[in-house]
N, C-alpha and C positions, 0 to 999 in steps of 0.2 A: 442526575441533578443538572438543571439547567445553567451554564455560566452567566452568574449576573454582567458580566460588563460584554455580552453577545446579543443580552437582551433588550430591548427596545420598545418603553411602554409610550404612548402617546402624551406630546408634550413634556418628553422626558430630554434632558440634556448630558453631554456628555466631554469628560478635558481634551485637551487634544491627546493625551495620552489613550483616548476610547475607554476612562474609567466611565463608568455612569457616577452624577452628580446629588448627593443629598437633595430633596427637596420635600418638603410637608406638606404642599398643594402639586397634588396633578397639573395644575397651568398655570406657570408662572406668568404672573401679568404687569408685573412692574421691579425696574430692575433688581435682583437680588444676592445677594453675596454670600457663597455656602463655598463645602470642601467636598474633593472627590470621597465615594466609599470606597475606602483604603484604611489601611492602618499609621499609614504615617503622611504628614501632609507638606509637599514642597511650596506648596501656595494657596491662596485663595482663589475662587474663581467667581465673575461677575458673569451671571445670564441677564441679558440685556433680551428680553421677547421684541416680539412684533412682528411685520409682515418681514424682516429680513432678522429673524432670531440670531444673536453672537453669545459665544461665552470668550471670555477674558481672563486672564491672569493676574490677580494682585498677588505681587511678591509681599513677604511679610518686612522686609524693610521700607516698603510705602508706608508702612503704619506710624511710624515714628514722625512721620510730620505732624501727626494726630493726637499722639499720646505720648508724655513727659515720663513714664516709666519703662517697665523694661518690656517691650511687644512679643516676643517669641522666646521659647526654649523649646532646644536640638529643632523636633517637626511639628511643632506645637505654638501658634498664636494666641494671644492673653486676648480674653476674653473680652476684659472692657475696652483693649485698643482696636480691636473687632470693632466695637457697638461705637465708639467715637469715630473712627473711619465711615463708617454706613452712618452716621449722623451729619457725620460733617457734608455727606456727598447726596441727603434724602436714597439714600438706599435703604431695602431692607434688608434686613440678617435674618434668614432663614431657621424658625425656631428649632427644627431640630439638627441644623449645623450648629445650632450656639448652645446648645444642650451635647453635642458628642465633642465640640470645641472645649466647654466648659470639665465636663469630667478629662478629660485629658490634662488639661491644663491643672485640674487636682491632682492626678496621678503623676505626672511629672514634678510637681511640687515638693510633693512630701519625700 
């Protein structure tokens, strides 16, 4: 079996830690804001494409200038302070970070 975070598909991104990054489209084209494939997540990260592609780190206490409730539990960011951060900045949220965001954020709940 091949180790996913060795592997390297075209227009793929990856944290500084060398996880590879969620992403629902092959070529990100405008900046997008997902979580590493991992199980537990110490932050967000911003892929910024173009001719000089960057990925970035939002910690999840940036979220709070966003959202008046409670942004995170333990590895886990709330879902709507997600979607109000990427609103507030025209970012996207990568649907399926905000779909393995959102079940976690269930799972840690109850």
């Amino acid at each position: 079996m091949t180790d996913p975070s060795t592997t390297r598909m075209p227009g793929s991104y990856h944290s500084a830690r060398g996880i590879p990054l969620v992403q629902s489209v092959e070529h990100v084209v405008v900046p997008t804001l997902t979580v590493e494939y991992y199980l537990k997540w110490y932050s967000l990260h911003l892929i910024r494409p173009g001719e000089d592609p960057a990925v970035s780190q939002v910690f999840f206490h940036h979220l709070e200038d966003y959202f008046s409730g409670t942004c995170f539990r333990d590895h886990v960011p709330n879902p709507d302070a997600v979607r109000a951060f990427t609103d507030a900045h025209g970012y996207v949220f990568d649907g399926l970070a905000e779909e393995l965001i959102m079940g976690r954020w269930v799972l840690e709940s109850s």
